[in-house]
N, C-alpha and C positions, 0 to 999 in steps of 0.2 A: 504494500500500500504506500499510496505516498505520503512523504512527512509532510507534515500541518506546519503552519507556520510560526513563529513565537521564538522565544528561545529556548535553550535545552532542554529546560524542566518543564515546557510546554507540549514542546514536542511530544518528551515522553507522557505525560500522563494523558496526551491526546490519543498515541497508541495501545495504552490498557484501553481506554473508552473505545475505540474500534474494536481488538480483540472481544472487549465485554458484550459489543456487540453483535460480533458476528459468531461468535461462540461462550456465551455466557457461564457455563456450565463447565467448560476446558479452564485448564491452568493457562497461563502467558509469560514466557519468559523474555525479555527484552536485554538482547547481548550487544556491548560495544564493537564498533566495526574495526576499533584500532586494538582489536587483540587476537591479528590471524595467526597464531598458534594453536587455536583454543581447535578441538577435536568432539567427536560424538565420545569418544570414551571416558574423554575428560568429564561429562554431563551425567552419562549415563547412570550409575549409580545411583548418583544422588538426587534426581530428577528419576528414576522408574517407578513406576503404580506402586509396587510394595515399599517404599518409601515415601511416597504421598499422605498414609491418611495421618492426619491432624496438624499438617504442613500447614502455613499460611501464607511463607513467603520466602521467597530464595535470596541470596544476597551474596554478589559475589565480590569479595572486595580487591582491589588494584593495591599495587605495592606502594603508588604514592599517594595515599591516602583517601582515592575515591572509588569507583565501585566500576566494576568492568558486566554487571549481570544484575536485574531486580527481576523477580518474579509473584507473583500472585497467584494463588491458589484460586480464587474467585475473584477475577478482574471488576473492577465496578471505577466506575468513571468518578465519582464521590470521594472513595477512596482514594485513588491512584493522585487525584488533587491536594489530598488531604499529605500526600509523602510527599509530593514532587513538587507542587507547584513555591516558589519562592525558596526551594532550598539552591543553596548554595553548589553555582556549578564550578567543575575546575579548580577549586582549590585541596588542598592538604587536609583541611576539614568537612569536605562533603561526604565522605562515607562516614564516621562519626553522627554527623548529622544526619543521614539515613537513616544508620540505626536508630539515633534517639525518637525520629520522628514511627518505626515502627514501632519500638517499645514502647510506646504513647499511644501507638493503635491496640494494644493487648495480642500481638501476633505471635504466633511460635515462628522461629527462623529458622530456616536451615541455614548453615554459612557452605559456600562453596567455597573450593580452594583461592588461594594469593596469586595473582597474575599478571603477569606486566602489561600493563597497556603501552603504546607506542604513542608518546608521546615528542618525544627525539629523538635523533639519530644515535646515541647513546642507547635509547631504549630499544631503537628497531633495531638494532646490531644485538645486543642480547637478546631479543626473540627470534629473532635468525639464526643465531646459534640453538637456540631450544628446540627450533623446527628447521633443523636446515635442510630438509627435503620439498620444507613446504614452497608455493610458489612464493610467498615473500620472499622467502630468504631468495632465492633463485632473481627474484627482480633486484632483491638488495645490491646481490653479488653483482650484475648485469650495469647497476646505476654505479656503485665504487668504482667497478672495472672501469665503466668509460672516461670516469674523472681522474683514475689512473692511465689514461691512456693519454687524458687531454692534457692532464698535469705537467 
């Protein structure tokens, strides 16, 4: 679907409100685009059916202090406003602030594992090495090389 417009914490809790809507019933997990390392098996556990009942919300948090994953066990556009809207994006203290804002909802959390999000070239060369088969690492290598070549 496409993203609505606002800023990030708009965006997202505009995608729980679709999700809610076109599958009210379904969980919705909402994953950062700058963590292509991330893998189905990385998920899979802790996101399968038998780890679901009395889950409320997933949480995945980034190594520099914000969240690379939120999920909802029952999407509702109300709620998703009530986490997202006005928190703080991009900083050291937005995941924090996530939490406090679920703890505040009465949720049970799963935490998913710590992951780098790419945020700089510092951090895309550390997930290139984590995934170095993946096609990032493969364009990383592709972008250095030619600056190595132009250098």
């Amino acid at each position: 679907m496409p993203q609505s417009g606002g800023g990030l914490d708009e965006r997202l809790a505009a995608a729980f409100a679709h999700a809610a809507g076109i599958a009210p019933h379904a969980p919705a997990l909402l994953v950062g685009m700058d963590t292509p390392q991330l893998d189905a098996a990385l998920l899979a556990e802790t996101l399968s059916p038998a780890r679901r009942p009395g889950v409320d919300a997933w949480y995945g948090p980034a190594g520099d202090g914000g969240f690379w994953a939120l999920g909802l066990a029952g999407p509702d556009a109300r709620l998703a406003g009530r986490l997202l809207l006005g928190l703080p994006m991009s900083t050291p203290e937005t995941g924090r602030a996530l939490l406090d804002r679920l703890a505040a909802e009465d949720l049970l959390v799963r935490h998913l594992p710590v992951v780098t999000d790419v945020d700089t070239i510092r951090d895309a060369r550390h997930v290139a090495a984590e995934a170095p088969g993946s096609r990032f690492a493969a364009c990383l290598r592709s972008i250095e090389g030619d600056r190595e070549v132009a250098g």
